[in-house]
N, C-alpha and C positions, 0 to 999 in steps of 0.2 A: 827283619824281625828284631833283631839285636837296634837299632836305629829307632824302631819303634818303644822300645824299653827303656832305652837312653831318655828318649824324648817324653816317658810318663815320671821316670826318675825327676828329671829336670824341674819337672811342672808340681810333682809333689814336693820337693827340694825350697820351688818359690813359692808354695801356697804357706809350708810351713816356718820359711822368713816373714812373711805377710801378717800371718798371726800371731807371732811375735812380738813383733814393732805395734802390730794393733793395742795387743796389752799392755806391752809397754807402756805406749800415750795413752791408752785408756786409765791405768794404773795413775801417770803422771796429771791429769784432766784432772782425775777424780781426786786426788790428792788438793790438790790446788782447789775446787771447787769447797770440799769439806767444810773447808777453816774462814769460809766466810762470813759465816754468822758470829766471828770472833771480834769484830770491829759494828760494832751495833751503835756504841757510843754511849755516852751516861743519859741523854736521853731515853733512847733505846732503851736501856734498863730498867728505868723509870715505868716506861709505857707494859713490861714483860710483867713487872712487879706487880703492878697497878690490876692486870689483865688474871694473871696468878687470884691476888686477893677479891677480886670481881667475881672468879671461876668460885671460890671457897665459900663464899657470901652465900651466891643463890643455887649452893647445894640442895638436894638431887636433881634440880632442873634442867641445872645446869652439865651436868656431865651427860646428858642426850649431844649437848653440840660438841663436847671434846670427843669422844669418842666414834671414831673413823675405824672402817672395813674395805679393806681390797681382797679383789679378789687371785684365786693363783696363780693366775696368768697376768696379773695387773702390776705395778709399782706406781708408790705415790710421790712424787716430788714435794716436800714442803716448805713454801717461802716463810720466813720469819722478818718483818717488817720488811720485805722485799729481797732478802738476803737466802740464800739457799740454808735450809738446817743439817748443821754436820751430822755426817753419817750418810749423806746422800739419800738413796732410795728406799723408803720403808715398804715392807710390805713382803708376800702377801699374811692375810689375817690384820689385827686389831692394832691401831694407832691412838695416839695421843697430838690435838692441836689445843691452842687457846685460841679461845672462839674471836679476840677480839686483834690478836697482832698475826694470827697465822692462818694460812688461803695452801690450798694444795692443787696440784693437777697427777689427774692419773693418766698413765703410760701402759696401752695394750701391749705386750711382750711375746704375742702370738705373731706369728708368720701373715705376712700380709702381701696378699695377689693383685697384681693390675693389669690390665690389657694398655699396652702401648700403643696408641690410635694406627693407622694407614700414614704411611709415611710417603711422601711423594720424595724417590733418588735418584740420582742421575752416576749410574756404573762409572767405572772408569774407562771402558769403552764407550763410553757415552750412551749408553740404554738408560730408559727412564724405568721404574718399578716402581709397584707401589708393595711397600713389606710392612707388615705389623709383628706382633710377639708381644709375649709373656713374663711378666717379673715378681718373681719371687722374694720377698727380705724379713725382716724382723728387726725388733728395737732391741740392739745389744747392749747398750747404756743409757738407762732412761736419762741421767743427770744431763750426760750432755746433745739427746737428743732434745729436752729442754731448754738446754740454755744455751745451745751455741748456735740454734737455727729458727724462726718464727713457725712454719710448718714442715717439719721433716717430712711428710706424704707427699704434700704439694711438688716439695722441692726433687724428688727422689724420683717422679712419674714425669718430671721437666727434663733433670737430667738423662731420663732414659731414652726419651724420645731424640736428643741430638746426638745423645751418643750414640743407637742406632744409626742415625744419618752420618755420623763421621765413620764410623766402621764399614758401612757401607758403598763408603764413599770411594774407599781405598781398592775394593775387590771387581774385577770382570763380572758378567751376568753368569758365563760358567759356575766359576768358584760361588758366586751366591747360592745357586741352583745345588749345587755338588756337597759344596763343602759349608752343609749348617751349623755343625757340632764345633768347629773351629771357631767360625764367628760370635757362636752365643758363648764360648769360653773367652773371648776375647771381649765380649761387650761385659761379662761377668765381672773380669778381672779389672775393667777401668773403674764400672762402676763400683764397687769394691773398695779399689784405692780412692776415689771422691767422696764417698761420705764416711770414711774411718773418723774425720773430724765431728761429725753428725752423732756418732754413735749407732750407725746403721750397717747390718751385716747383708750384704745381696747375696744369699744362698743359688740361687738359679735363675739363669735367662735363657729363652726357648723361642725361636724362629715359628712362627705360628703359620703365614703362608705368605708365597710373594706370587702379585700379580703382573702378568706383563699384561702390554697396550696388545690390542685388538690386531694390530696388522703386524705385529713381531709375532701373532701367535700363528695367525694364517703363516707368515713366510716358514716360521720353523718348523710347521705342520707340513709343508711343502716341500720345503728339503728334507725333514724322514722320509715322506712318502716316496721322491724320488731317489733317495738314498737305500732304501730297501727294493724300489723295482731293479735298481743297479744290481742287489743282490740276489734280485732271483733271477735277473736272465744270467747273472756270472754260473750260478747254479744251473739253471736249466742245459748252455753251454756246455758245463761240464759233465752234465750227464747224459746228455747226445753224442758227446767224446768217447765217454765209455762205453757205450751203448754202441758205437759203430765199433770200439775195437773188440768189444764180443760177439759180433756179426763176422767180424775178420776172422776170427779164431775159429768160431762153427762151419761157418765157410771152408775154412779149410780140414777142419775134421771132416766134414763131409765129401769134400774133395779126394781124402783120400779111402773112401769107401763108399762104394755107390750104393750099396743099400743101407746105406743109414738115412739115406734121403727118401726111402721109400716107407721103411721104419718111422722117420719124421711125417709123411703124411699118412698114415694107417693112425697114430697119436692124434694128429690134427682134425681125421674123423671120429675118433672116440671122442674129441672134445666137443665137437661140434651134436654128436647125436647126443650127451647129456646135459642137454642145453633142450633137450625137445624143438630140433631144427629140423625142417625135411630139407633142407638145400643142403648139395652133398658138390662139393668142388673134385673136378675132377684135371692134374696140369697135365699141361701139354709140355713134350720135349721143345727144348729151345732147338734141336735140330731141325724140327717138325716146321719151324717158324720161318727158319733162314731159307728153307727149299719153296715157300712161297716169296719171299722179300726179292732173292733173286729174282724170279720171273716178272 
């Protein structure tokens, strides 16, 4: 119990190292990303200025195209002549672009689910499975799920598929079988650490079913089966053992009083006449028996 407490201490201990350092670099990314639109260039200014008095000119027409809406689950990235605009991620509610130097993408910041195909593994006992599952993430920094990856989805449902196969890779068909909740903490916690750079948080991964081959199912259907007849004749065994040694015992109660044996069959007819039986058993002495065997 105490080993088991150690071992959740531990694991909350690294989860909240993990998210540390994530903020950290997330803090340091976004810093550095900010102050790019600080080097535009005197052209560049030229072309902001230009685009400003364009915007002023064909007022009120013109402010349908500057004006931008996200929504509250959403953030807007804004490139400014191809340069990210400081501040990083606008949003949600009402934005400002010029229509003619500045392009946006928006970033869903909702939790987003994928099925991770059938995986074809090969155990480390060498069993083949085929295992799929479940992933759960979310875009924790739109800035640099922007700009530090071409499709963070694409890429995030890539890595998960082999990192299932490595994790897998590692474990017996038992421990597969047995031990789910380990493994999906364990493919959590890689995937996790590979896209921190991404800007992607993997909140949960979940072992959805693993299939074995056709003839591993018959064999291991085989060995329960005879694994449990094992158990019931040890059973049935043991209860013929005891079942003679309370034969021993009544035996001898009745050995030492001869009318308990007459008492036992006088019982043995009340059972039988409430049953609605006319066959009525009547014993013979075994002395009765020996005095014909002789002759």
């Amino acid at each position: 119990m105490e080993d088991g407490r150690e071992t959740a201490a531990m694991r909350e201990e690294e989860r909240r190292k993990r998210q540390i350092d994530q903020w950290c670099h997330t803090v340091d990314d976004s810093q550095a990303l900010e102050n790019t639109d600080s080097d535009i260039g005197l052209c560049g200014w030229i072309l902001v200025i230009f685009s400003i008095l364009l915007t002023l000119l064909t007022l009120p027409l013109s402010i349908w195209m500057c004006i931008k809406i996200v929504k509250e689950y959403e953030r807007a990235i804004i490139f400014r002549l191809g340069r990210i605009l400081r501040g990083g991620a606008k949003g949600p509610g009402l934005f400002f672009i010029l229509p003619c130097t500045d392009s946006f993408i928006n970033v869903d910041m909702r939790t987003i689910t994928f099925d991770i195909p059938p995986q074809e593994v090969l155990t480390k006992d060498s069993v083949t499975v085929s295992v799929d599952g479940v992933v759960y993430y979310r875009v924790q920094n739109a800035t640099l799920a922007v700009a530090n990856i071409t499709n963070a989805d694409a890429a995030t449902r890539l890595l998960a598929q082999t990192t299932l196969r490595n994790v897998l890779g590692t474990k017996n068909l038992a421990e597969i079988l047995s031990d789910r909740e380990e493994i999906a903490h364990s493919m959590q916690s890689t995937l996790d650490d590979a896209t921190d750079d991404w800007g992607i948080k993997v909140e949960r991964v979940e072992i959805k079913d693993v299939k074995l081959p056709l003839q591993l199912q018959r064999a291991m259907a085989a060995e329960a089966e005879a694994s449990r007849e094992a158990r019931a004749k040890v059973i049935a065994a043991e209860g013929e053992m005891n079942a003679s040694r309370a034969l021993k015992e009544a035996s001898l109660v009745i050995a030492e009083s001869p009318s308990a044996l007459q008492l036992r069959y006088l019982q043995t007819l009340n059972t039988i006449a409430a049953e609605k039986n006319s066959t009525i058993i009547f014993p013979l002495p075994i002395d009765m028996m020996q005095s014909f065997l002789k002759h």
